[in-house]
C-alpha positions as a Markdown table, in Angstrom:
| # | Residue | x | y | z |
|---|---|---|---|---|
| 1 | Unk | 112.6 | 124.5 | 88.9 |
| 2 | Unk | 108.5 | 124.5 | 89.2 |
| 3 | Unk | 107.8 | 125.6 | 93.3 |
| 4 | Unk | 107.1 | 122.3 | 94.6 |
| 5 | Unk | 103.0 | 122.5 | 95.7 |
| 6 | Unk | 103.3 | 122.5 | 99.4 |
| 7 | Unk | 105.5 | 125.5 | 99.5 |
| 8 | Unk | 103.1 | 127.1 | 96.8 |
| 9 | Unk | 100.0 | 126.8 | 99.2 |
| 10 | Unk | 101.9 | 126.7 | 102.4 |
| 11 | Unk | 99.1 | 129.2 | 104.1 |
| 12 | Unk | 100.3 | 132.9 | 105.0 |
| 13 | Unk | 97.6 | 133.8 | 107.6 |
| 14 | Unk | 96.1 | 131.7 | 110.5 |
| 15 | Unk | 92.8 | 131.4 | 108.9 |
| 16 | Unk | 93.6 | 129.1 | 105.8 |
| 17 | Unk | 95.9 | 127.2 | 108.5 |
| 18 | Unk | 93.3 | 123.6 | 108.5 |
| 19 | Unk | 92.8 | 121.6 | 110.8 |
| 20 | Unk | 94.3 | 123.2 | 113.9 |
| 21 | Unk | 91.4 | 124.7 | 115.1 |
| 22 | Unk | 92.4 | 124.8 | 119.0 |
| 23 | Unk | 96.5 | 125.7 | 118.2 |
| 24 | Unk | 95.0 | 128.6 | 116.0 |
| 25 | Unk | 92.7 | 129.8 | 118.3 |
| 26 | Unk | 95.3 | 129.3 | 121.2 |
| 27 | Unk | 97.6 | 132.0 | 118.7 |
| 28 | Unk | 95.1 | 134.4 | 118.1 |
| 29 | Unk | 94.3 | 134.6 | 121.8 |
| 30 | Unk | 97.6 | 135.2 | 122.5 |
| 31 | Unk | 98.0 | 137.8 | 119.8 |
| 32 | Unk | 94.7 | 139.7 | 121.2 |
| 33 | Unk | 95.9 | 140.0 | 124.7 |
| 34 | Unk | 99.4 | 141.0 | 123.5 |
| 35 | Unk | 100.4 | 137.9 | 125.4 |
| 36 | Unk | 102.5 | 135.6 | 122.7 |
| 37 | Unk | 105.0 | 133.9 | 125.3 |
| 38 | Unk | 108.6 | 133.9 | 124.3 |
| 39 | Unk | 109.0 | 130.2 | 125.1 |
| 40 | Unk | 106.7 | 127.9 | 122.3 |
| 41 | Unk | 107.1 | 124.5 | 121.8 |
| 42 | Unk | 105.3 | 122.9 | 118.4 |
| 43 | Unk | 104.6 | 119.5 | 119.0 |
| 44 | Unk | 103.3 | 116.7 | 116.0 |
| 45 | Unk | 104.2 | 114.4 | 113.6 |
| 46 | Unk | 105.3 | 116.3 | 110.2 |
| 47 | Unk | 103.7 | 118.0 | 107.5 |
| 48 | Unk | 100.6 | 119.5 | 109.5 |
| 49 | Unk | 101.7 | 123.4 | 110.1 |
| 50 | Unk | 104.2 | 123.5 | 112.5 |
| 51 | Unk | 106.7 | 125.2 | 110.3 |
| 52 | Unk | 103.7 | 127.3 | 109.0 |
| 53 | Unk | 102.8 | 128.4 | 112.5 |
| 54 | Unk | 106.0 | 129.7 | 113.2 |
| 55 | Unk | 106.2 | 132.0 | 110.1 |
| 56 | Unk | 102.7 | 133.6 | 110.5 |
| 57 | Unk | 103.9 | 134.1 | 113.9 |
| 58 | Unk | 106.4 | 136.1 | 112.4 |
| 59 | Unk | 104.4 | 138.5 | 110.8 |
| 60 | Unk | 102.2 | 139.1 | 113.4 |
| 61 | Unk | 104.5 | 140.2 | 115.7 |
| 62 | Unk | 106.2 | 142.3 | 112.9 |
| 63 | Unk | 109.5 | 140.3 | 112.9 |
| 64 | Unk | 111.7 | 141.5 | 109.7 |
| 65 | Unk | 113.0 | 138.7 | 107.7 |
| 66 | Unk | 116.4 | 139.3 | 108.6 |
| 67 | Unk | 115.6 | 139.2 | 112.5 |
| 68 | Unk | 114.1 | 135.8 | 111.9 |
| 69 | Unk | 116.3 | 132.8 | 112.0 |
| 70 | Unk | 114.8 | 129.4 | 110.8 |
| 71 | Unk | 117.5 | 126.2 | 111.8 |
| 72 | Unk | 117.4 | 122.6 | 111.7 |
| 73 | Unk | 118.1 | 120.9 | 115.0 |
| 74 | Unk | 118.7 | 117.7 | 112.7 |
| 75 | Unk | 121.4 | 119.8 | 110.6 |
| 76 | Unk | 123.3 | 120.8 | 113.3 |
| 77 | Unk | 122.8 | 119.0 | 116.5 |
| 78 | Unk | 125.8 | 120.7 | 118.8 |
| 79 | Unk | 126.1 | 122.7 | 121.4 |
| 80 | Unk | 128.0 | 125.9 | 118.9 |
| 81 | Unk | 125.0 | 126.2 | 117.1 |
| 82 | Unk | 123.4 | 127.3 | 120.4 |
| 83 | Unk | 125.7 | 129.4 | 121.6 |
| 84 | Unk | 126.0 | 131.4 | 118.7 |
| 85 | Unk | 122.4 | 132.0 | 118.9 |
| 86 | Unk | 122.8 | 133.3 | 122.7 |
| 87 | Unk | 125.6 | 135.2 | 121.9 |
| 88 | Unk | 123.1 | 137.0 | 119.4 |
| 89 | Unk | 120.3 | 137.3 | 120.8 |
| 90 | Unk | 120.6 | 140.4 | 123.2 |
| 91 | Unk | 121.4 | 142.6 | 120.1 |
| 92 | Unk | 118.2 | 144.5 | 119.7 |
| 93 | Unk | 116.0 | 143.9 | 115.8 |
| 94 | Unk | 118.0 | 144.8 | 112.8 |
| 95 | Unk | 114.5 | 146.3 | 111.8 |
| 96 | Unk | 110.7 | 145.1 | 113.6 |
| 97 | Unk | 110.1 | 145.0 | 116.5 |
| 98 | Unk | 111.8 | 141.5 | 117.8 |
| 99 | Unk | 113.8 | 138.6 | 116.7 |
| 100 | Unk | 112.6 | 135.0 | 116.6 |
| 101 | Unk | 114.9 | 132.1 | 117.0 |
| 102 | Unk | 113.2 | 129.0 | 114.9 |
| 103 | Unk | 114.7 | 125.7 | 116.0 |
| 104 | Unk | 112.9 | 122.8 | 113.8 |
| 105 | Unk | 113.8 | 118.8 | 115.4 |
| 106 | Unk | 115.0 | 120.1 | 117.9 |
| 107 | Unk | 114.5 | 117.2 | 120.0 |
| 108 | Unk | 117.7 | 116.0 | 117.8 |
| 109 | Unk | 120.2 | 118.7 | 119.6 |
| 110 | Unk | 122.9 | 117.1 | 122.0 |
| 111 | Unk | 122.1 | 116.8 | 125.5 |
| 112 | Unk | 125.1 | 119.8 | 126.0 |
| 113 | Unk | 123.0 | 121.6 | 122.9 |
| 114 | Unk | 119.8 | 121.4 | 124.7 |
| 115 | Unk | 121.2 | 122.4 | 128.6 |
| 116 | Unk | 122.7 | 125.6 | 126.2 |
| 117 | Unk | 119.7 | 125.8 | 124.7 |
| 118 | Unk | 117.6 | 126.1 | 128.6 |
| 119 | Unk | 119.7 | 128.4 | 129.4 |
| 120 | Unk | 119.4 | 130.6 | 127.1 |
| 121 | Unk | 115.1 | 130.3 | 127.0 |
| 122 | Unk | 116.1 | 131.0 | 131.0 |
| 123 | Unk | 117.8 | 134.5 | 129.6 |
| 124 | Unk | 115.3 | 135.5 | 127.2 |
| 125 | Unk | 115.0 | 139.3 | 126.5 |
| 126 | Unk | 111.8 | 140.7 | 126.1 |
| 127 | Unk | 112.6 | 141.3 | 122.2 |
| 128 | Unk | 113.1 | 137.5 | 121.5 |
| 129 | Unk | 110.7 | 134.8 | 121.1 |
| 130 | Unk | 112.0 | 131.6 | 120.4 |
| 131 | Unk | 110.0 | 128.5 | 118.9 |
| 132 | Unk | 110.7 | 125.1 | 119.2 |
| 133 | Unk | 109.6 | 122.5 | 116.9 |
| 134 | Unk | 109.6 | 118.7 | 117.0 |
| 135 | Unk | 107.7 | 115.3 | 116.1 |
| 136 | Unk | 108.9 | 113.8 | 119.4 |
| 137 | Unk | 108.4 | 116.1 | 122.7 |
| 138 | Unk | 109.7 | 113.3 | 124.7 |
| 139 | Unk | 113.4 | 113.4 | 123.4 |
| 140 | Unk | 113.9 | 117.3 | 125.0 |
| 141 | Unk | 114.6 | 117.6 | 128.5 |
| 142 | Unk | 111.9 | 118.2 | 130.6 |
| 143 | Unk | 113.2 | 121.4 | 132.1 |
| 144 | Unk | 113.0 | 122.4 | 128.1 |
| 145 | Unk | 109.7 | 121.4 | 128.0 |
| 146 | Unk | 108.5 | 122.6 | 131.5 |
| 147 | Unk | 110.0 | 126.6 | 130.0 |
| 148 | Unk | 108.0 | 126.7 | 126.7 |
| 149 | Unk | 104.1 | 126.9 | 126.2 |
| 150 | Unk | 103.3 | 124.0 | 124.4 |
| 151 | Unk | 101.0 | 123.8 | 121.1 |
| 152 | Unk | 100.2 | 120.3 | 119.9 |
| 153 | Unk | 99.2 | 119.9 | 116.8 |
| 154 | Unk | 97.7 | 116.6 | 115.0 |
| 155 | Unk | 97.0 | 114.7 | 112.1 |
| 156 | Unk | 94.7 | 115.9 | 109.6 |
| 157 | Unk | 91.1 | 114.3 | 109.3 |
| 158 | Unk | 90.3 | 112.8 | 105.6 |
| 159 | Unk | 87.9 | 115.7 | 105.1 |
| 160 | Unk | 90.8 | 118.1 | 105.7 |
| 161 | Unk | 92.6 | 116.6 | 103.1 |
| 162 | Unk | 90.4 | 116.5 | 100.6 |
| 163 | Unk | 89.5 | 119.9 | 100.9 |
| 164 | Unk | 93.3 | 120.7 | 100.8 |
| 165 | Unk | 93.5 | 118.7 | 97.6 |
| 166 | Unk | 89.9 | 119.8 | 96.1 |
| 167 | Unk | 91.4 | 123.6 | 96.4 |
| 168 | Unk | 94.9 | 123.1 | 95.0 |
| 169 | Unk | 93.3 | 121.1 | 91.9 |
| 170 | Unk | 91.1 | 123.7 | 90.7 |
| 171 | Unk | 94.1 | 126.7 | 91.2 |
| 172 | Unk | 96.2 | 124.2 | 89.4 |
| 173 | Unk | 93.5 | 123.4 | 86.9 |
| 174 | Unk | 94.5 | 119.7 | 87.2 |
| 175 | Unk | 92.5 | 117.0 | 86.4 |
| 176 | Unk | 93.1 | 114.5 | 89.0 |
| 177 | Unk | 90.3 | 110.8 | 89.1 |
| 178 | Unk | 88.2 | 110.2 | 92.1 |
| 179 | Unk | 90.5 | 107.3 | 92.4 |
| 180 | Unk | 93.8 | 108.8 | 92.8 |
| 181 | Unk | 92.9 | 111.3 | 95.1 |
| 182 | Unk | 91.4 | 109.0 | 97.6 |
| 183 | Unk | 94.1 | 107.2 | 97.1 |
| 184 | Unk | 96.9 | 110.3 | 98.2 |
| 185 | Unk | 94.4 | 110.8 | 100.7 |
| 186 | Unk | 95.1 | 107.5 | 102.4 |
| 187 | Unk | 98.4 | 107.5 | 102.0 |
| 188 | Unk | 99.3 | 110.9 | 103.4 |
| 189 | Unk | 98.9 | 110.0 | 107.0 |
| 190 | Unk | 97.1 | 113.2 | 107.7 |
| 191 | Unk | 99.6 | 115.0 | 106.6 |
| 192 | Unk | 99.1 | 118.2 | 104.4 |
| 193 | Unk | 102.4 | 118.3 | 103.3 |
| 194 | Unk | 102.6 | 115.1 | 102.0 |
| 195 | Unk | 99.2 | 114.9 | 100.3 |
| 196 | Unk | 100.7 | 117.8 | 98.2 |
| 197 | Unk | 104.1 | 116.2 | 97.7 |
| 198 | Unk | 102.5 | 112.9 | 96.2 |
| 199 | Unk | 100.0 | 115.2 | 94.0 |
| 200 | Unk | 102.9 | 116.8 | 92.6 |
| 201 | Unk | 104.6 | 113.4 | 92.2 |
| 202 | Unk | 100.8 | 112.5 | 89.7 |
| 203 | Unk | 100.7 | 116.1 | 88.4 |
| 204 | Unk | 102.9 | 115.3 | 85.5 |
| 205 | Unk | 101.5 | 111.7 | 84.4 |
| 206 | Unk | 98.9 | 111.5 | 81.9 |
| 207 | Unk | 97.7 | 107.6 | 82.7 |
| 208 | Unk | 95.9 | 106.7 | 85.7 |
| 209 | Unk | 97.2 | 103.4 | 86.2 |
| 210 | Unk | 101.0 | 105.2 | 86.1 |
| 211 | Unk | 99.5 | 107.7 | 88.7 |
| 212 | Unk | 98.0 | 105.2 | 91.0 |
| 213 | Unk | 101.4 | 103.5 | 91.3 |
| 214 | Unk | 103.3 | 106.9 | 91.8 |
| 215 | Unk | 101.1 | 106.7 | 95.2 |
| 216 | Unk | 102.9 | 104.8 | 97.9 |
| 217 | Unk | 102.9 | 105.5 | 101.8 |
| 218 | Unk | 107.0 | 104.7 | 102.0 |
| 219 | Unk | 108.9 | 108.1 | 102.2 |
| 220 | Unk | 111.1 | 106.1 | 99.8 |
| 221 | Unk | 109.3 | 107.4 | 96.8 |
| 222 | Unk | 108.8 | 110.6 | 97.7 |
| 223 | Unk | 112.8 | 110.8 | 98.0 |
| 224 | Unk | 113.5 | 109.6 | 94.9 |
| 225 | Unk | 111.0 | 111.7 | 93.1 |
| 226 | Unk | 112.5 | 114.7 | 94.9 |
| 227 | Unk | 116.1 | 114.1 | 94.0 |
| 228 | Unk | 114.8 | 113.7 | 90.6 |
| 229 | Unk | 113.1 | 117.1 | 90.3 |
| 230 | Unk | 115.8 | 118.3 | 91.7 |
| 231 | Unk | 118.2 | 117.0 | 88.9 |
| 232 | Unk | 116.4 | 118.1 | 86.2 |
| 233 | Unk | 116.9 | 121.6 | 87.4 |
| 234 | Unk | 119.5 | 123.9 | 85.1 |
| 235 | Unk | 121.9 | 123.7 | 88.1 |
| 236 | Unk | 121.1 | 121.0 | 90.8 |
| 237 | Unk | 121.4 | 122.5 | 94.2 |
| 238 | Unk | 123.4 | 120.2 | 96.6 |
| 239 | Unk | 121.9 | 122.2 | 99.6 |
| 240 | Unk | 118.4 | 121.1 | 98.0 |
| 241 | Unk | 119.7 | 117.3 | 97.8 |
| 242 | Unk | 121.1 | 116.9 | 101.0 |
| 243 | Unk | 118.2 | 118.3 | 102.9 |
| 244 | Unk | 116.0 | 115.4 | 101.3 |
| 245 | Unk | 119.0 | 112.9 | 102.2 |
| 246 | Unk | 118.7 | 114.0 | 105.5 |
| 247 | Unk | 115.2 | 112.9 | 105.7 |
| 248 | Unk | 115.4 | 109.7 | 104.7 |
| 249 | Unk | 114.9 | 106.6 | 106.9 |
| 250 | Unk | 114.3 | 104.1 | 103.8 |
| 251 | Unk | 116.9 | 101.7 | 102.1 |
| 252 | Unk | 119.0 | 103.5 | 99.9 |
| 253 | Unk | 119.2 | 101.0 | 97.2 |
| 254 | Unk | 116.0 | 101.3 | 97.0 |
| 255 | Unk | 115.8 | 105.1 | 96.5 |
| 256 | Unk | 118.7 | 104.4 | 93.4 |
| 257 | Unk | 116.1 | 101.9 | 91.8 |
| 258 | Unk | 113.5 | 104.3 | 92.0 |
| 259 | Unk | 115.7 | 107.5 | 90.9 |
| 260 | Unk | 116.5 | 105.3 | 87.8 |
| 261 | Unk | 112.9 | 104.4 | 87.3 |
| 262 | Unk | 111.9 | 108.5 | 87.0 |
| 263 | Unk | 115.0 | 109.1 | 84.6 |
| 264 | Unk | 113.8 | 105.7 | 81.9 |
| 265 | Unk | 110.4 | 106.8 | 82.3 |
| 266 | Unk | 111.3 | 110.2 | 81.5 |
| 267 | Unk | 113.7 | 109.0 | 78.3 |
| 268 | Unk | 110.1 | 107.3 | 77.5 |
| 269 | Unk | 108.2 | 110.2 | 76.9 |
| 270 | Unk | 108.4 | 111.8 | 73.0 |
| 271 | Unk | 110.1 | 114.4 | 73.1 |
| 272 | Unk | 111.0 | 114.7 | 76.5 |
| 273 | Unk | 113.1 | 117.8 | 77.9 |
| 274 | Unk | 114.9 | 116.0 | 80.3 |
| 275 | Unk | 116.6 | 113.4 | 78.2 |
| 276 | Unk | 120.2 | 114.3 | 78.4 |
| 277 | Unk | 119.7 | 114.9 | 82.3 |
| 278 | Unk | 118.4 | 111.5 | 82.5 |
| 279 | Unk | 120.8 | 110.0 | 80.8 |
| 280 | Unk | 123.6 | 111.9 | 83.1 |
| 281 | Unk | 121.0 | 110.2 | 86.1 |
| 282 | Unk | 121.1 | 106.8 | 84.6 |
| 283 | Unk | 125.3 | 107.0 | 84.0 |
| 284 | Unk | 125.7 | 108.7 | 87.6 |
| 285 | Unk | 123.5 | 105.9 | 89.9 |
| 286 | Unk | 124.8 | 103.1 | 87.5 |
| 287 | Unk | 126.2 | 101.4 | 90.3 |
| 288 | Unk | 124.5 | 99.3 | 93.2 |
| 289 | Unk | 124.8 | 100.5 | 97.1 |
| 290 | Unk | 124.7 | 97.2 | 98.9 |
| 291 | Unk | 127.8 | 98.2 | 100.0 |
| 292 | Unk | 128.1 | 101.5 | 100.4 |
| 293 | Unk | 124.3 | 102.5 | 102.1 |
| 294 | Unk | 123.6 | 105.8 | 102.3 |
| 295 | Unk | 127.0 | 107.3 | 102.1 |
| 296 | Unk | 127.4 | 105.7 | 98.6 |
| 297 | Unk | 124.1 | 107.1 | 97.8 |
| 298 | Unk | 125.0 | 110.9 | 98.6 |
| 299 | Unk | 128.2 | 110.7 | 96.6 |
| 300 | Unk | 126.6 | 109.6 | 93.4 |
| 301 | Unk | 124.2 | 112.9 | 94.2 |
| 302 | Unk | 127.0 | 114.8 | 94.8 |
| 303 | Unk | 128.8 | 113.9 | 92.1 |
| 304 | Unk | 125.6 | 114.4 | 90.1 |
| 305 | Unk | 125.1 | 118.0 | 91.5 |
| 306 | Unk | 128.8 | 119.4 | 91.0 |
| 307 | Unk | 129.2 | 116.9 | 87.2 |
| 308 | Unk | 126.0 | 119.3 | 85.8 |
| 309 | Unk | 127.3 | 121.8 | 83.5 |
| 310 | Unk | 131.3 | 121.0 | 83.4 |
């Protein structure tokens, strides 16, 4: 399966990080004084380089791969996910210099998760950092958010945006209208992430008109056209499905229509490579989820995932 875009350009060093002028320079002042605290809190809404933060945080302070732990508060919200990580974390580096405990959402932990999760930040040895990550500060206890040094991070301005996009479409070589990318560029809510994510979603059509309407500011489409990519892979990954399910806050009716739509305009295409999977697609999500919501719509991906290849 092609990298998807944002993860292709997600940027490496501080200085291609846009728009986050004061959080980077709040970073590299820290790194200059050899004063990174070992409490950070990432606060803003998603998609605009909280994630990416984190990571080149890793690498400057020469954290090995396997001494940096990345979870998903949203994944697993309880109070053993926590613990484990305390009962870890006074074991020196594996190799580096430190570990780094990443907790993404993790304003979605338990109340019992997040008093674990205090006193552990309360324990800290001087090898660990942890950082926190979340789109909604205001969900943590404030004892949580009283122990970390937060970094707030914001929106992207239009400009930003369109100098993400401008760069991507020239290493890509894509020719993308005027039209379309002012269009992604409203859409995207100043989000970097999701200006890529709906560029990859017009990448592949050769019509503008088809384009335009592949642009829409519901998360719903950009669901659907994930799962899709996903499907077509040789062997869909259910870990790769269910993190995109876990994301979404639309109607899942909605996201079958629009999976269906991706596998008939697919079968419309001469020649297309992906006929037989969308024909598996079309078989699969055959049957409505006005019943059965969300649940119903993770079994037919499920049963999409683990049907490929029998």
């Amino acid at each position: 399966m092609t990298e998807e875009l944002y993860k292709k350009y997600r940027p490496s060093v501080l200085e291609r990080v846009r728009g986050q002028d004061a959080a980077v320079a709040m970073v590299k002042n820290w790194v200059a004084r050899n004063s990174v605290p070992h409490a950070i809190l990432l606060s803003g809404p998603s998609g605009v380089g909280k994630t990416t933060i984190a990571r080149i945080l890793k690498t400057l302070l020469n954290c090995s791969n396997i001494d940096y732990v990345e979870v998903n508060g949203a994944d697993d919200t309880g109070i053993d996910m926590v613990r484990g990580i305390r009962d870890k974390m006074m074991a020196a580096p594996f190799k580096g210099s430190c570990r780094i405990y990443m907790i993404d959402e993790c304003h979605a932990l338990t109340k019992n998760a997040q008093n674990c999760l205090l006193k552990a930040l309360e324990d800290t040895p001087k090898h660990v950092y942890f950082i926190l990550a979340t789109t909604d500060p205001t969900k943590l206890l404030n004892t949580i958010q009283t122990r970390c040094t937060e970094v707030a991070l914001k929106p992207l301005s239009t400009k930003h945006i369109e100098d993400i996009l401008t760069y991507v479409c020239k290493k890509e070589k894509l020719k993308i209208s005027e039209e379309v990318l002012d269009k992604i560029v409203k859409c995207c809510e100043g989000s970097a992430r999701k200006a890529l994510v709906y560029l990859d979603q017009v990448m592949g059509l050769e019509d503008e008109e088809e384009q335009l309407n592949a642009i829409t500011p519901s998360s719903m489409a950009a669901a659907a056209f994930d799962l899709w990519k996903e499907f077509c892979a040789p062997k869909p990954q259910w870990a790769n499905v269910a993190a995109v399910l876990r994301e979404l806050k639309d109607d899942p009716e909605g996201v079958r229509r629009l999976i269906l739509a991706c596998a008939r305009t697919s079968l419309l295409k001469p020649g297309s490579k992906h006929a037989a999977r969308a024909y598996l697609v079309i078989d699969t999500f055959r049957d409505n989820l006005y019943d059965t919501g969300a649940a119903g719509l993770a079994a037919q991906c499920y049963e999409l995932c683990t049907g490929v290849g029998r």
